[in-house]
C-alpha positions as CSV (number, residue, x, y, z in Angstrom):
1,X,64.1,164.3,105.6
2,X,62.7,167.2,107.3
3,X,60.9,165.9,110.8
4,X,58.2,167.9,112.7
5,X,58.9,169.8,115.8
6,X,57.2,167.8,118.4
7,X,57.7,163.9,117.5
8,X,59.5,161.9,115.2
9,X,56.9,161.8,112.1
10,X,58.9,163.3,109.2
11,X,56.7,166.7,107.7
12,X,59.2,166.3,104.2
13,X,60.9,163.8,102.4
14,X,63.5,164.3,99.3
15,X,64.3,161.6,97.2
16,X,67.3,162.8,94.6
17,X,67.8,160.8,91.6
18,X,70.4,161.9,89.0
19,X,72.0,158.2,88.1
20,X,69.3,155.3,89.6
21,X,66.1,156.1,88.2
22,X,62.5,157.8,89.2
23,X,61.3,154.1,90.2
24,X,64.3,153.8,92.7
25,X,62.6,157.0,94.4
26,X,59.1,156.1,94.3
27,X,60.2,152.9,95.6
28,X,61.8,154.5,98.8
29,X,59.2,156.9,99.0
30,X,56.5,154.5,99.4
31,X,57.8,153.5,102.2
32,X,56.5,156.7,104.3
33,X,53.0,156.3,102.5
34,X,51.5,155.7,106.6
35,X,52.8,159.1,107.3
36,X,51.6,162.8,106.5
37,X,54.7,163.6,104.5
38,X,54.8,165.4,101.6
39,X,57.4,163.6,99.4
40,X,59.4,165.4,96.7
41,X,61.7,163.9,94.0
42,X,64.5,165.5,92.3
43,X,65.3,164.5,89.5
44,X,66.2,165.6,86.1
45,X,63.7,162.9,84.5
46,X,60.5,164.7,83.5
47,X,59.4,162.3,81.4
48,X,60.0,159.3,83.1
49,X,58.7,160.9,85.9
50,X,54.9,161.5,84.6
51,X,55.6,158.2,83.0
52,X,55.4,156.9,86.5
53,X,53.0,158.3,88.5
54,X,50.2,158.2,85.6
55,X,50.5,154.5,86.1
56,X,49.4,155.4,90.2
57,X,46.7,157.6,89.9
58,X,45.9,157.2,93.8
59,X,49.5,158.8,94.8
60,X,49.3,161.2,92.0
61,X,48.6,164.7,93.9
62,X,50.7,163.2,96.7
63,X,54.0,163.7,95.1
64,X,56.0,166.1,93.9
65,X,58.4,166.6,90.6
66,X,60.9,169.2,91.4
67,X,64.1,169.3,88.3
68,X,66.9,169.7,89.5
69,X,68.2,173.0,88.0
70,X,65.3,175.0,89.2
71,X,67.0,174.2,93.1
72,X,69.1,176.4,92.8
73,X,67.1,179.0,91.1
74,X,64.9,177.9,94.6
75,X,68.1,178.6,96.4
76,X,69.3,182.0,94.2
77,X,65.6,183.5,94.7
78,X,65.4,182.7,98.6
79,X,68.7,184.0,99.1
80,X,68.3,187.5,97.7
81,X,64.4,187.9,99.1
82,X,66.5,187.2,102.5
83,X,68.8,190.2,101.9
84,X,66.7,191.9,100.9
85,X,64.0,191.6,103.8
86,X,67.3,192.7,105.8
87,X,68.0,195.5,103.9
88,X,64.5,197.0,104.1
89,X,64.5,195.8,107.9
90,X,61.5,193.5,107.9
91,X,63.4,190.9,109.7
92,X,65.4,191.1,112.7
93,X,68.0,188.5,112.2
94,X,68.1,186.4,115.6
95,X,71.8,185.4,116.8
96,X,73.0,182.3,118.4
97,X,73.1,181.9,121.8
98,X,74.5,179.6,124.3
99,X,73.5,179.3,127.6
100,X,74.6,177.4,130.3
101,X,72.4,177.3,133.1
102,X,72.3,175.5,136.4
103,X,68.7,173.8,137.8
104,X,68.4,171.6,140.4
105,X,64.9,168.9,140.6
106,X,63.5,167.1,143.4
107,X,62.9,163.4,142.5
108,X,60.8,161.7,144.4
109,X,60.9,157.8,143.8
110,X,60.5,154.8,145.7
111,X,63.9,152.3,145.0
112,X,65.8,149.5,146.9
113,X,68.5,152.0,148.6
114,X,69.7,155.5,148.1
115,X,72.4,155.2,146.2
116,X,70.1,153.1,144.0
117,X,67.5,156.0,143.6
118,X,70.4,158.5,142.9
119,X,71.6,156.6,140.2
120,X,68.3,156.1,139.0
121,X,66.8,159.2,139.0
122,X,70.5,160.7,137.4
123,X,70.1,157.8,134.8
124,X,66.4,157.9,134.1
125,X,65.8,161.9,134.3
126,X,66.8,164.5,131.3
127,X,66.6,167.0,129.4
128,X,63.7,169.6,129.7
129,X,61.1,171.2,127.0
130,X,60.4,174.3,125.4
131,X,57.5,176.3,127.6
132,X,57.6,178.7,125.7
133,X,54.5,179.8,123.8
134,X,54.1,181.6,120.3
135,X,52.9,184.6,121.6
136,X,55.9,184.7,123.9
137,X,58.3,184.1,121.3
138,X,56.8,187.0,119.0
139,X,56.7,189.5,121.8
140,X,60.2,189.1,122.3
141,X,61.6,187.8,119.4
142,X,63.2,184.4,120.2
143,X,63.1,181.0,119.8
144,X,64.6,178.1,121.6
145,X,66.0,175.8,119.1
146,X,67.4,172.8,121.6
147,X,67.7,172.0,125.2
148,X,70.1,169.2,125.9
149,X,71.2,167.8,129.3
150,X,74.6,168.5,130.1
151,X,75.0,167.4,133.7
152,X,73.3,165.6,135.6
153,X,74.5,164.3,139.2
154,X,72.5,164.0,142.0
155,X,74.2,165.7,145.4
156,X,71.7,165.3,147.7
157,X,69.5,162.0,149.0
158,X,66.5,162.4,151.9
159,X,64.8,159.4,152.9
160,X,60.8,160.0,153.4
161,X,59.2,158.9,156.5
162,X,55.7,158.2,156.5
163,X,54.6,158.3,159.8
């Protein structure tokens, strides 16, 4: 399954059947019928396939019959255009990156005690997002693929005074 960038609402779904059967992925397919996926099956099955989904004329444009050979004629074709784009210089292929970087974020919470709201707000707070907009990403040719948390300890508690 191939999810969407912001959420957790899947974009594709692939159902590959060599052994079970086209009902056996319809079946697991249907499952995701609340979502705006676009369901594939693979599957070497033509026939059973049209078999099946003539029999559901209301899912019938929803799906869609790939056979299994022509995945990695798929595969073949993409990987050649993709040298080939690099050959002509089209694309810039983008390396990977690490980078470690150091912020520090004032939380301000109410809590019992202080070592209470520091282990709070380190429990409770994460990672950050992507601010990043398209047009930044284009002008300089980058894109953030994941920001995880890797520390976070709190080294410093103030207590507020409202007077």
């Amino acid at each position: 399954m191939k999810f969407r960038k912001y959420g957790f609402y899947p974009a594709y779904a692939f159902e590959v059947e060599i052994s079970i059967g086209v009902w056996t992925a319809f079946g697991r397919l249907a499952t995701l019928r609340d979502y705006d996926a676009r369901p594939y099956i693979v599957t070497n099955a033509d026939k059973k396939f049209w078999q099946v989904i003539t029999q559901f004329p209301e899912i019938k444009n929803r799906f869609i019959h790939v056979i299994l050979d022509q995945v990695g004629l798929l595969y073949s074709a993409e990987k050649n255009l993709i040298n080939m784009r690099k050959e002509f210089n089209l694309i810039t292929i983008m390396k990977n990156y690490q980078v470690i970087l150091t912020k520090s974020y004032i939380v301000t919470m109410k809590a019992e005690s202080a070592s209470k709201a520091k282990q709070l707000a380190e429990f409770y707070t994460g990672d950050i997002s992507d601010i990043s907009t398209d047009q930044a990403r284009k002008e300089h040719n980058f894109r953030i693929e994941q920001i995880a948390c890797g520390m976070n300890e709190g080294f410093d508690i103030n207590e507020i005074h409202n007077d």
